[in-house]
N, C-alpha and C positions, 0 to 999 in steps of 0.2 A: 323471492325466497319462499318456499312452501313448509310451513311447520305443521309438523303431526300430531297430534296430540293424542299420544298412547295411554291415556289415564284409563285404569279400568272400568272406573265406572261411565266414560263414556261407549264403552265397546258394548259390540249387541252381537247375539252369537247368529253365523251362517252356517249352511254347509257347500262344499263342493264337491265337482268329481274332476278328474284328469282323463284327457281322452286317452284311450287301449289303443286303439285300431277299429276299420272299417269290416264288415262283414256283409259279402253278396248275398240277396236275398233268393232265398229258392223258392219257385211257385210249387203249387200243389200237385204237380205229376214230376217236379223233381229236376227241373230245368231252371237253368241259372237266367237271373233277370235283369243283369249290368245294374241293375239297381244296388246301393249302398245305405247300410245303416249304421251312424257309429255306436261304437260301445266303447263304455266308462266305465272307471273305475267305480269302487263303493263307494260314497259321500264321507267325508269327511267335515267334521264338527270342528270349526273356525272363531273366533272373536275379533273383531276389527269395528272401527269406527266409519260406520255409512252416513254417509251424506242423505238429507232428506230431497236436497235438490242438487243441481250441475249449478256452478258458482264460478265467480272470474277466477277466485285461484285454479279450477279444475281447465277451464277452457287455455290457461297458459302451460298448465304440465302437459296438455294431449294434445295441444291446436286449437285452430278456431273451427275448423271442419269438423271435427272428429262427434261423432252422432252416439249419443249415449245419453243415460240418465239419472245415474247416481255411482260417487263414489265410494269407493273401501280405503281408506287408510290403515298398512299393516306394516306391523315391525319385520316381519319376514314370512315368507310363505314357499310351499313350491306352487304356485296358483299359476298355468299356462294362458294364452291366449284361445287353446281349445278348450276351457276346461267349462263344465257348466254350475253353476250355482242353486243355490234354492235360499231365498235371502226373502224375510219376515214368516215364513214357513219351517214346520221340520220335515222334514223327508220322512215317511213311516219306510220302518226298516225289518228287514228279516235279522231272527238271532244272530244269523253272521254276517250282520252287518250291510247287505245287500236288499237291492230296493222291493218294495212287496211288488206284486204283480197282479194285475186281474186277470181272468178266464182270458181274455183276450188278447194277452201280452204285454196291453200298455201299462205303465209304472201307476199305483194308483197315487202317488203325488209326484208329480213330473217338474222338471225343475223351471224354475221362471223367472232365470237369469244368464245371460252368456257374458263372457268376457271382452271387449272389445277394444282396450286397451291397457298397458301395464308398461309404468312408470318407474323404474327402480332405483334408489341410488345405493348409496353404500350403507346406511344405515335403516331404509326404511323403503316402502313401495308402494306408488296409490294404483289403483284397479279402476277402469272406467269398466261399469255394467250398464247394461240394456234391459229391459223388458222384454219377455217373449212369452206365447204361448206355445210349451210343449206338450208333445206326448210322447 
């Protein structure tokens, strides 16, 4: 049996995004590249209880395979299996809420966490996340 423990002051704030959709990339004279990039939603400001490490109770809610590195225990969320995170970071953000950008495109705090598994039950849901380096 896996108990959660929703006490506030164990919670530590994340943020996430929920995937949009894919968008083909177009080269510089304007020709399509069957290449795909997704796009997310604006991040959104989360509290939930993270695991410092993967632990027997996690390896019994996900499997014994299942390849990940810390949990989120959450009373409810809409949090997907596409969605990405940014977890002991904050996302710097534009006024409306949308992620800054540099000259180049890429986000200047890119998120450095994916979803990998999601556990739900009726009253509660734990999140297995990954480590990643993005851009």
């Amino acid at each position: 049996m896996i108990v959660i423990r929703a006490l506030l002051r164990n919670q530590k704030p994340f943020w996430y995004a929920n995937f949009i959709k894919k968008v083909e990339i177009i080269d510089d004279d304007g020709s399509r590249t069957a290449q795909f990039i997704p796009v997310y939603d604006n991040p959104v400001k989360c509290f939930g209880n993270i695991s410092g490490a993967r632990g027997e109770t996690e390896i019994q809610a996900f499997g014994v395979n299942a390849e990940y590195d810390r949990v989120i225990a959450l009373v409810k969320s809409d949090i997907s299996e596409e969605s990405v995170l940014w977890v002991d970071i904050a996302p710097e953000l534009e006024v409306d809420g949308s992620l800054i950008k540099l000259s180049n495109g890429q986000t200047k705090t890119p998120f450095n966490h994916i979803v990998k598994r999601i556990s739900r039950s009726l009253n509660s849901e734990l999140i297995a996340i990954s480590r990643v380096s993005a851009s």
